[in-house]
The first five atom37 places (N, CA, C, CB, O) and aatype in JSON, in Angstrom:
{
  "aatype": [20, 20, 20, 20, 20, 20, 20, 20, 20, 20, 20, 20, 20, 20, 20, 20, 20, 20, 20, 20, 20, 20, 20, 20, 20, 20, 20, 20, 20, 20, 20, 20, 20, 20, 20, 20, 20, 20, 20, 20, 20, 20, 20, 20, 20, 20, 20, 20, 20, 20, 20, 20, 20, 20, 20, 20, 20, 20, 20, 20, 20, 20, 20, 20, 20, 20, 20, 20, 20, 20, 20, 20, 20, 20, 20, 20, 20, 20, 20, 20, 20, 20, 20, 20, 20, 20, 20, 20, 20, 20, 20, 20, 20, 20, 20, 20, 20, 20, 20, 20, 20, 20, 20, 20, 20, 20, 20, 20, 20, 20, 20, 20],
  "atom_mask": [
    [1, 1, 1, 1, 1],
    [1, 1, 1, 1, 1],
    [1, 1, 1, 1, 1],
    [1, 1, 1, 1, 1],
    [1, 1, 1, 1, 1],
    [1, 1, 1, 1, 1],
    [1, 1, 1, 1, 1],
    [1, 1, 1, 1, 1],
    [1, 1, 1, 1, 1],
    [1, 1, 1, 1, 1],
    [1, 1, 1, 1, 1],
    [1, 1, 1, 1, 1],
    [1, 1, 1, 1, 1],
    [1, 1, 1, 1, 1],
    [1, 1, 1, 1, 1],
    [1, 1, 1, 1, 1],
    [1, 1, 1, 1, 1],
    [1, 1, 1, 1, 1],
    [1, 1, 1, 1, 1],
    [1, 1, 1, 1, 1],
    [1, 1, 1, 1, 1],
    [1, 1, 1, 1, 1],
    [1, 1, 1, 1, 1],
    [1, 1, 1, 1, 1],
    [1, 1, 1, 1, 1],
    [1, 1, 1, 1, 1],
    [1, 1, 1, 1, 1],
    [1, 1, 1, 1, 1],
    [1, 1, 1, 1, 1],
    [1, 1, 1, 1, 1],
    [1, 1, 1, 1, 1],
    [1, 1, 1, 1, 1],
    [1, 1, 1, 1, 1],
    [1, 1, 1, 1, 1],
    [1, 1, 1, 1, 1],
    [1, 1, 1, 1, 1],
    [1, 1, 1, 1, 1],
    [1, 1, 1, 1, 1],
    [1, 1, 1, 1, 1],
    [1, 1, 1, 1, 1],
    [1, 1, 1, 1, 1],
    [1, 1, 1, 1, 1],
    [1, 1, 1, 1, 1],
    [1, 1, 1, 1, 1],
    [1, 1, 1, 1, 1],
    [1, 1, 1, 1, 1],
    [1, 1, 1, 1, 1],
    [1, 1, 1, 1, 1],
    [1, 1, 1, 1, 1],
    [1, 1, 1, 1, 1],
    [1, 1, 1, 1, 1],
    [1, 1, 1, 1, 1],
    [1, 1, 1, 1, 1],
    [1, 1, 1, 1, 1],
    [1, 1, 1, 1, 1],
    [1, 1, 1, 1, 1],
    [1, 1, 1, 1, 1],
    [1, 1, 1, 1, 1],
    [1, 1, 1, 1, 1],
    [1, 1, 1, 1, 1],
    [1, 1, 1, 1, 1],
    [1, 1, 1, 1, 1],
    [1, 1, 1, 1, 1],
    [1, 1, 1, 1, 1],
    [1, 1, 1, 1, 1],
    [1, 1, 1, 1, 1],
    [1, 1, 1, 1, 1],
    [1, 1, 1, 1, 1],
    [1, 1, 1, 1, 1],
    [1, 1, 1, 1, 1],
    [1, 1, 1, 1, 1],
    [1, 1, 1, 1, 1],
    [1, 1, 1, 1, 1],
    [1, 1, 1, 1, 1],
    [1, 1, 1, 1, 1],
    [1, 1, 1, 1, 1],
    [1, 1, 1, 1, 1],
    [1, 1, 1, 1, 1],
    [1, 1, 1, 1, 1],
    [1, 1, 1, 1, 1],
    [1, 1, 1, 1, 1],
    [1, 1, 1, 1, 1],
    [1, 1, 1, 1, 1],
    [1, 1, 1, 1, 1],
    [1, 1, 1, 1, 1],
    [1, 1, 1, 1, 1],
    [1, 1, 1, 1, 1],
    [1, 1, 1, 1, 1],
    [1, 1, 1, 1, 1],
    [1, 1, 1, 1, 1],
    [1, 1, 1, 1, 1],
    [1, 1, 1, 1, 1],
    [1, 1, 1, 1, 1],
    [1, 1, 1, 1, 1],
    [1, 1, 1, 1, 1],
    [1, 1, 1, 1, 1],
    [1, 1, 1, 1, 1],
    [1, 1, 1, 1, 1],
    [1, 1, 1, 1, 1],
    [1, 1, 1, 1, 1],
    [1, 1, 1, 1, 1],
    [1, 1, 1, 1, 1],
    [1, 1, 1, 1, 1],
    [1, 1, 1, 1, 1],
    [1, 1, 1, 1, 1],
    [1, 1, 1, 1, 1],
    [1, 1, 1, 1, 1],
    [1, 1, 1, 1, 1],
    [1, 1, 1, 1, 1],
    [1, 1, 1, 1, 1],
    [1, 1, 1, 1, 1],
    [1, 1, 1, 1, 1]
  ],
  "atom_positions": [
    [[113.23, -44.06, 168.39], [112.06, -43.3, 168.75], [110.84, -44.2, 168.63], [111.92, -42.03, 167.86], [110.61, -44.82, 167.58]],
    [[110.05, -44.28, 169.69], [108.78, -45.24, 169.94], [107.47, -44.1, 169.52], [108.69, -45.91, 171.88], [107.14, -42.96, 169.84]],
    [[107.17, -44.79, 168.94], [105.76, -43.9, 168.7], [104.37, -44.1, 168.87], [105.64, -43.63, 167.59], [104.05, -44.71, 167.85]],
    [[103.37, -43.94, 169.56], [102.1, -44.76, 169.64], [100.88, -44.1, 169.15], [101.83, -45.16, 171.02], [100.74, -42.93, 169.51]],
    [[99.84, -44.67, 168.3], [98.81, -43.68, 168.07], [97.86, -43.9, 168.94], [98.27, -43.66, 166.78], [97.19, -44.9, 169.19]],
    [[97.9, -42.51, 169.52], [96.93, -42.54, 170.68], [95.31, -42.12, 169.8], [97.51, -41.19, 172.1], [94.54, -41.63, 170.62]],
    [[95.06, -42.15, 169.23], [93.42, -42.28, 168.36], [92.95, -43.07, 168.44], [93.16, -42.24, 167.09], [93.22, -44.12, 167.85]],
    [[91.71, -42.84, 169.49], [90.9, -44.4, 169.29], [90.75, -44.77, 167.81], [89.22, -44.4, 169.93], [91.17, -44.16, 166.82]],
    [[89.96, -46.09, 167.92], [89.46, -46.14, 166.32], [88.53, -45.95, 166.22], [89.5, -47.12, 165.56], [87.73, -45.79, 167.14]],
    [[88.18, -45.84, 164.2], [87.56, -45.14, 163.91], [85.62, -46.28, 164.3], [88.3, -44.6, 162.33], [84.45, -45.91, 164.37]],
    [[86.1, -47.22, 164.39], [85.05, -48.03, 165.25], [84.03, -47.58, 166.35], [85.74, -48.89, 165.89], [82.81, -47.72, 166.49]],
    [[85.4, -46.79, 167.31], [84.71, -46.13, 168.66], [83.68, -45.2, 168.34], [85.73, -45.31, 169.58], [82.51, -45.21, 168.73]],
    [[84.43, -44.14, 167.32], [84.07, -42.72, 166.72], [82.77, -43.3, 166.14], [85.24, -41.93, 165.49], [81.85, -42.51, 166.33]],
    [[82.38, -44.48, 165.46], [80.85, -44.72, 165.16], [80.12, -44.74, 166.1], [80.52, -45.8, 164.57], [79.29, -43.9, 166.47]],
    [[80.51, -46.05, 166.67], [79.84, -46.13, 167.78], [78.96, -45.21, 168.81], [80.59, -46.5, 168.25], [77.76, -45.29, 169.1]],
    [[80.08, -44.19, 169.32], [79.89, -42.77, 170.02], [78.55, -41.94, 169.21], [81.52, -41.77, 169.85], [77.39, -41.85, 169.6]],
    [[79.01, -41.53, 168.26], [78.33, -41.36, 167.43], [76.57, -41.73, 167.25], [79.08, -41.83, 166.73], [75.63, -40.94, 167.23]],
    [[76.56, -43.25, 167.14], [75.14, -43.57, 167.26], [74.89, -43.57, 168.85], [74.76, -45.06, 166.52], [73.73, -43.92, 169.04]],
    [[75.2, -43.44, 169.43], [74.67, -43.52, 170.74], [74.42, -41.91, 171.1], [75.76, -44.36, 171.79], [73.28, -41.53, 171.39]],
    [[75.53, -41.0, 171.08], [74.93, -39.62, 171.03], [73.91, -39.49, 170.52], [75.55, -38.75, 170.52], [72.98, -39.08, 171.21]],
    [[73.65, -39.83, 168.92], [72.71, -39.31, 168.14], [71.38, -39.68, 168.87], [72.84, -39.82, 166.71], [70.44, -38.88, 168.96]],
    [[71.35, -41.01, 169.41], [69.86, -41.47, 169.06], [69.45, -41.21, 170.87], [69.66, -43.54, 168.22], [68.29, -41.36, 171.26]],
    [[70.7, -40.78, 171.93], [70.23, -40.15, 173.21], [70.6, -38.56, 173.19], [70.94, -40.93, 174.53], [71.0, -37.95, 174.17]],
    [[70.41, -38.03, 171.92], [70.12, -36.63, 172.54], [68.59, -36.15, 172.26], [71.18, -35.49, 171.88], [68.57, -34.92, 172.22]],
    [[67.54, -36.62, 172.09], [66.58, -35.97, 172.01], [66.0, -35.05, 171.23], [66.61, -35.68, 172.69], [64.84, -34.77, 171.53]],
    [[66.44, -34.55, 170.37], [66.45, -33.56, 169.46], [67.79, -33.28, 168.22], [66.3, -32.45, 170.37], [68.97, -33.56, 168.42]],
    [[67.4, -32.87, 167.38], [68.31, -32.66, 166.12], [69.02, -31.73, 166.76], [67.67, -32.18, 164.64], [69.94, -32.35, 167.29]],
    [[69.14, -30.56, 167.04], [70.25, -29.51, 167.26], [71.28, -30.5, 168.08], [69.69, -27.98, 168.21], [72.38, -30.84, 167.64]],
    [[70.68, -30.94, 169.48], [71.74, -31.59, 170.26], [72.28, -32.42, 169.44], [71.37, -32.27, 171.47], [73.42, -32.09, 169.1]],
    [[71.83, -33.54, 168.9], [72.45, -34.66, 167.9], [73.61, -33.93, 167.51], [71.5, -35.15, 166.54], [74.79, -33.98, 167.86]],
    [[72.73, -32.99, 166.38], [74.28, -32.49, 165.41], [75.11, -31.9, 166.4], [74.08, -31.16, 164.02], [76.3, -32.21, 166.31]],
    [[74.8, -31.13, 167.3], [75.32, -30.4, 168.38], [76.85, -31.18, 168.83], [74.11, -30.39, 169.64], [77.94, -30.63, 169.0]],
    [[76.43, -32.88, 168.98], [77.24, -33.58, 169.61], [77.67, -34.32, 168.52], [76.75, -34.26, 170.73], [78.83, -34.26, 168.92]],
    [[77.76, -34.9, 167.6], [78.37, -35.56, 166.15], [78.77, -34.36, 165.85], [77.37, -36.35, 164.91], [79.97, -34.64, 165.77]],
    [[78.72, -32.83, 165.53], [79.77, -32.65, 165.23], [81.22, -31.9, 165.89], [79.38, -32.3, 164.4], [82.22, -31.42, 165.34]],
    [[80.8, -32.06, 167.44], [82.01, -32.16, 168.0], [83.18, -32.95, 168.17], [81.83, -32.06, 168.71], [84.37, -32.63, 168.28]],
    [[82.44, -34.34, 168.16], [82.97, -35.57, 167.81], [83.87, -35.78, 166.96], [82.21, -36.25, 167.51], [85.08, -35.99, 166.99]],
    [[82.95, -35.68, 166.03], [83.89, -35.8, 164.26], [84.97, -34.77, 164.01], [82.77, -35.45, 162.75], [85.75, -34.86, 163.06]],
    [[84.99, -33.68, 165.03], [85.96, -32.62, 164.98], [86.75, -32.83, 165.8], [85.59, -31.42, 165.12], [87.84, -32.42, 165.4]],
    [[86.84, -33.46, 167.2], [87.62, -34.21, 168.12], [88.71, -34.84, 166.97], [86.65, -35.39, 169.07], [89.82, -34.47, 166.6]],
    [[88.01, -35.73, 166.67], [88.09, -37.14, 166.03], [89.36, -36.88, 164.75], [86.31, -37.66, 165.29], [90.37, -37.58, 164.62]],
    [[89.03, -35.85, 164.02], [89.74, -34.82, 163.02], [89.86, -33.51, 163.2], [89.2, -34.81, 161.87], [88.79, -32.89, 163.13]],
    [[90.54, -33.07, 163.36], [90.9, -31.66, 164.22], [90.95, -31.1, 162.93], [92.41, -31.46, 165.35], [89.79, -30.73, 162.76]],
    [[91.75, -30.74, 161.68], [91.89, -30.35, 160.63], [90.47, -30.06, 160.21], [92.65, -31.18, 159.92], [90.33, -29.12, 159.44]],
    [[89.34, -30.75, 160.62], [88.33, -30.47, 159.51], [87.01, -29.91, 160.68], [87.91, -32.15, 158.35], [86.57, -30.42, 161.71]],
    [[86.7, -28.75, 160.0], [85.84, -27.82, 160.15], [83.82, -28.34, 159.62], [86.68, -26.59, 159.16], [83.56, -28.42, 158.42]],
    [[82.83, -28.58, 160.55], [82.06, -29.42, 159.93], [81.0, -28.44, 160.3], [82.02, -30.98, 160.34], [81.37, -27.61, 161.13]],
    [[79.29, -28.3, 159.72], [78.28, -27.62, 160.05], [77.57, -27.84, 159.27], [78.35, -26.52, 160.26], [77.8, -27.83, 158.06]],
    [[76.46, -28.11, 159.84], [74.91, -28.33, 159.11], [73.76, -27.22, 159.17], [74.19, -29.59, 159.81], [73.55, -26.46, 160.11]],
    [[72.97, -27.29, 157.84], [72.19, -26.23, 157.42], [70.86, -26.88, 157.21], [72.76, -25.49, 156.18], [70.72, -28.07, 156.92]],
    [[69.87, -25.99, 157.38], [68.44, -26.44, 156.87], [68.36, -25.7, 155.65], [67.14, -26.1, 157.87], [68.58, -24.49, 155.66]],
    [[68.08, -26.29, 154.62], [67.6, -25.28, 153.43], [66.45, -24.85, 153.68], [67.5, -25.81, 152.05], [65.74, -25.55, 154.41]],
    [[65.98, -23.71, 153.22], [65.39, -22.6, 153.59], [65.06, -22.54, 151.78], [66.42, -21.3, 154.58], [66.17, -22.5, 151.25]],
    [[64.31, -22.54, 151.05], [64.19, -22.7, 149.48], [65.53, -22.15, 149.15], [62.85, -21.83, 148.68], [66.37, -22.95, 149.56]],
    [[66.06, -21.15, 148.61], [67.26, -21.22, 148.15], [68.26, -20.56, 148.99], [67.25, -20.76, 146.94], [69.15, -19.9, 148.46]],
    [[68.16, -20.74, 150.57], [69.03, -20.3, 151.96], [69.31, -21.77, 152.13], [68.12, -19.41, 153.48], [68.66, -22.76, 151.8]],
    [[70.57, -21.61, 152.77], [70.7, -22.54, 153.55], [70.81, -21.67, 155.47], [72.15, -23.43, 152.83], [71.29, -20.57, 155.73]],
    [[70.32, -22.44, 156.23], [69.94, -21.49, 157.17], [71.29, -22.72, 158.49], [67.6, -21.31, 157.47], [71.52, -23.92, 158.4]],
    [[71.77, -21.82, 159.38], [72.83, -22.78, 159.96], [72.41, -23.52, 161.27], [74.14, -21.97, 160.28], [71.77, -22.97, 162.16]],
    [[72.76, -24.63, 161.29], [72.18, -25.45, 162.7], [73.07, -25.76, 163.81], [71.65, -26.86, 162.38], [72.87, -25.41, 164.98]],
    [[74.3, -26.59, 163.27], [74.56, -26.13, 164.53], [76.59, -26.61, 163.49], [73.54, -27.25, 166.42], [76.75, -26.79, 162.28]],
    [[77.2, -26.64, 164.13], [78.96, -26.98, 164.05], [80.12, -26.66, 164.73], [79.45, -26.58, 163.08], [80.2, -25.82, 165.63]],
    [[81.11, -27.42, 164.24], [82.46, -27.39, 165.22], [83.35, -27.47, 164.86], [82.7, -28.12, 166.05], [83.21, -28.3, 163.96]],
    [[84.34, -27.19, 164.88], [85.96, -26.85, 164.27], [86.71, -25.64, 164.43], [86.02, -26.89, 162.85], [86.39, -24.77, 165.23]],
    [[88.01, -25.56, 163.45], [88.54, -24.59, 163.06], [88.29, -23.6, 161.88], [89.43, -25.0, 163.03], [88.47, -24.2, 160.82]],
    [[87.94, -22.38, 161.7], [88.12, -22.47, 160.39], [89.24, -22.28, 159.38], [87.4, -21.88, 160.11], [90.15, -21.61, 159.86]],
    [[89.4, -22.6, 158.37], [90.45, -23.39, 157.55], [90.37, -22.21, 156.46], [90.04, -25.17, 156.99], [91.34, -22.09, 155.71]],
    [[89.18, -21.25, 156.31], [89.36, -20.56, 155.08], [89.29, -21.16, 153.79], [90.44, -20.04, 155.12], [89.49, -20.51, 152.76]],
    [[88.97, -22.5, 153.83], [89.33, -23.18, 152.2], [87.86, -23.08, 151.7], [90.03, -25.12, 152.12], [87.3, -22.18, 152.33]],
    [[87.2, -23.54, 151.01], [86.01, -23.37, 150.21], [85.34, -24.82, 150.77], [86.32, -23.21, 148.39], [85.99, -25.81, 150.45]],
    [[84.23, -25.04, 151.51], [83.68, -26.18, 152.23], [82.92, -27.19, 150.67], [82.33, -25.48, 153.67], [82.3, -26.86, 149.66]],
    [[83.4, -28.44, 151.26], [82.48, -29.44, 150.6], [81.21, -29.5, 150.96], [82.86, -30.66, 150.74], [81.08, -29.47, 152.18]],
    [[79.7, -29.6, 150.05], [78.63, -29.68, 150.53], [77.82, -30.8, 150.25], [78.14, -28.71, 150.29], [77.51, -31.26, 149.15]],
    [[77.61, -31.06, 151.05], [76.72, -32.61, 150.68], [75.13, -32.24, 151.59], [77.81, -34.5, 151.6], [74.8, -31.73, 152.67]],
    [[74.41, -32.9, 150.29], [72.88, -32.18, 150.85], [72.52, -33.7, 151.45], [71.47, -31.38, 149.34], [72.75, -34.7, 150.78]],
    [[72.09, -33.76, 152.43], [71.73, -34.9, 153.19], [70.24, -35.4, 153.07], [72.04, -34.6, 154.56], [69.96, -36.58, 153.3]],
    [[69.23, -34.39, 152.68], [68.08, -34.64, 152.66], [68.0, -33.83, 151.92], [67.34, -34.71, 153.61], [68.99, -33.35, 151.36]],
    [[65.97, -33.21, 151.55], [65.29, -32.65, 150.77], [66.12, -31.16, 151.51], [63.55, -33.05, 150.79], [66.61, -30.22, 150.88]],
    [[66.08, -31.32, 152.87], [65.73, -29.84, 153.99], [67.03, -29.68, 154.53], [64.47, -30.03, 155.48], [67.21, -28.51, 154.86]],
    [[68.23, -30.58, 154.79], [69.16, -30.49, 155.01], [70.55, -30.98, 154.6], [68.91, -30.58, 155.71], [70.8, -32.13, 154.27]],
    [[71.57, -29.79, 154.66], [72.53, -30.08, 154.3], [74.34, -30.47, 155.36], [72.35, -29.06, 153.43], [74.42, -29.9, 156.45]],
    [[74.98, -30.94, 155.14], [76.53, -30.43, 155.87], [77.3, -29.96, 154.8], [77.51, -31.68, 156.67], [77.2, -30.08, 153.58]],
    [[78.11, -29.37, 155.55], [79.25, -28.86, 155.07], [80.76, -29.1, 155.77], [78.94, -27.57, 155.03], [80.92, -29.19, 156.98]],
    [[81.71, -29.16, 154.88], [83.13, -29.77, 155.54], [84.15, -29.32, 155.1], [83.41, -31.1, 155.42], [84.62, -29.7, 154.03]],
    [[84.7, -28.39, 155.85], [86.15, -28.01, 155.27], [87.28, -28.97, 155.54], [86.63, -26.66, 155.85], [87.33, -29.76, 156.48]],
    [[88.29, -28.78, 154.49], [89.18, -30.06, 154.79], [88.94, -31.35, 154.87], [89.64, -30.0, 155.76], [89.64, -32.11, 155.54]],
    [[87.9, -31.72, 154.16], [87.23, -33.12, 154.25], [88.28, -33.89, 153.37], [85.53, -33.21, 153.63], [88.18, -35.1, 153.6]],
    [[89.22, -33.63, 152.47], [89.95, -34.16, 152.45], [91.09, -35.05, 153.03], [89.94, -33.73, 152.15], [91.82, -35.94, 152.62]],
    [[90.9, -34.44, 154.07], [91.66, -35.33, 155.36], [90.82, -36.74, 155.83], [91.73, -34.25, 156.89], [91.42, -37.48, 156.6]],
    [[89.73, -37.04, 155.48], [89.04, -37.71, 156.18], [89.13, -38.89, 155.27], [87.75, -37.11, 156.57], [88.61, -38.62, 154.18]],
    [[89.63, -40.17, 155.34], [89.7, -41.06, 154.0], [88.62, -41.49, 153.61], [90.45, -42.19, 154.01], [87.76, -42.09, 154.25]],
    [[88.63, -41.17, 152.49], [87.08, -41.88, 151.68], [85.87, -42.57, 152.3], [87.44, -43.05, 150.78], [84.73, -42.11, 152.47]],
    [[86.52, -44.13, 152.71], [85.42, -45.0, 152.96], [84.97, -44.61, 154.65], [85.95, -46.72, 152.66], [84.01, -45.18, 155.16]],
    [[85.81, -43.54, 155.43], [84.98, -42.75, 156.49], [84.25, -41.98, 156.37], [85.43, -42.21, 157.19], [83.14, -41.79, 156.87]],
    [[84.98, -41.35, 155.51], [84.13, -40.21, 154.75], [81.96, -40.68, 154.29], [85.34, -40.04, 152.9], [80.89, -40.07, 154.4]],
    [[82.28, -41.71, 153.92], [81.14, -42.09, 153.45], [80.01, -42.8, 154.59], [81.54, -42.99, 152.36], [78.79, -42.7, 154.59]],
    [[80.89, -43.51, 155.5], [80.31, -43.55, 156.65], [79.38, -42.58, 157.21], [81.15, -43.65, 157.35], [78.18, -42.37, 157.34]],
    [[80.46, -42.13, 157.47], [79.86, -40.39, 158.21], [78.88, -39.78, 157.86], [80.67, -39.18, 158.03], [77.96, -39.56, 158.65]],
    [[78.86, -39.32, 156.37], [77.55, -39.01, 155.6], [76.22, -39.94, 155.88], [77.9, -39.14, 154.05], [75.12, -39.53, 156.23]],
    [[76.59, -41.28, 155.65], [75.81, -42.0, 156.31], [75.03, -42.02, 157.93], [76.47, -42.84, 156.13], [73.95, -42.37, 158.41]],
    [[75.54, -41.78, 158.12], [75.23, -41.25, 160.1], [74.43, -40.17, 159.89], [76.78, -40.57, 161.29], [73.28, -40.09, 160.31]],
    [[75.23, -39.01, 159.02], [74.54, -37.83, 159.31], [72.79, -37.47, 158.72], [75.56, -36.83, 158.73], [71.81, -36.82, 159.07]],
    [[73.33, -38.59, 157.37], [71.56, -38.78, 156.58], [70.31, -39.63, 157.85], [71.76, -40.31, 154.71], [69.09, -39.45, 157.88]],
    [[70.99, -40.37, 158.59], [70.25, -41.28, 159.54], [69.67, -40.24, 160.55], [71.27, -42.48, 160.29], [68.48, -40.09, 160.81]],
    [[70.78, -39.5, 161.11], [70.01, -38.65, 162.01], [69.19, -37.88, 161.76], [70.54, -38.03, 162.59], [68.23, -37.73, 162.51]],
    [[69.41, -37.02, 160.36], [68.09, -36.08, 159.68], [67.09, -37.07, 159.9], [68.16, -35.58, 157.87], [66.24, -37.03, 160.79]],
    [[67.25, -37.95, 159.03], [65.84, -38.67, 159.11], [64.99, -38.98, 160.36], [66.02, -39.91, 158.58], [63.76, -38.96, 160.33]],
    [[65.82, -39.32, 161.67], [65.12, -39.81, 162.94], [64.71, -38.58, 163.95], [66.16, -40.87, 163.73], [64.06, -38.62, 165.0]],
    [[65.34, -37.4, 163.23], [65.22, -36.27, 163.68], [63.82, -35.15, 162.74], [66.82, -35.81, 163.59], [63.23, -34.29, 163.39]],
    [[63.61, -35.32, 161.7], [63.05, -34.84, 160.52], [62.01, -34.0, 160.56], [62.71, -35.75, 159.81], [61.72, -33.01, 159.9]],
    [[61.25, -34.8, 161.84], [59.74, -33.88, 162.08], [59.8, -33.29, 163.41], [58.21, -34.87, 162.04], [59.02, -32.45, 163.87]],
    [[60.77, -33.79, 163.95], [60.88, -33.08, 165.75], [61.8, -31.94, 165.85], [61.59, -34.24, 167.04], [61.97, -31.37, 166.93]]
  ]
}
């Protein structure tokens, strides 16, 4: 039995990534499109971002399945957060990537 992994790499998935982010014009589209991507990319994991709202988190935009499990939250800024179900699937040092991307776009996104 021959087997091939048809997944780009996780190289492309950056790549894509910064180029969506920094040609969509606006934060909703950004996240709009990173987190379809990252859900393409990992089907298992369920992803969505929030603006905190003082003690709301208010929802912006996401993509996945949902999984029912209890989401990981990582606050990305003062004003915004993601959230990730099944982020366990995602190995670590992507994992950290990613967060990374997603803090970049708040920021280039922040006041618009």
């Amino acid at each position: 039995m021959c087997m091939y992994d048809t997944k780009p790499p996780f190289r492309e998935l950056i790549k894509d990534l910064l180029l969506m982010s920094l040609s969509a014009g606006d934060l909703s589209r950004a996240l709009d499109a990173v987190s379809e991507s990252v859900t393409t990319f990992y089907p298992d994991v369920k992803i969505w971002f929030a603006e905190t709202l003082g003690r709301r988190q208010s929802f912006l935009s996401g993509a996945g399945k949902e999984s029912f499990l209890p989401p990981e939250r990582t606050q990305l800024s003062d004003r915004y957060a993601v959230f990730m179900q099944n982020a366990q699937n995602i190995p670590p040092e992507e994992k950290e990537i990613l967060l990374s991307i997603f803090k970049i776009i708040t920021v280039i996104y922040e006041d618009g």
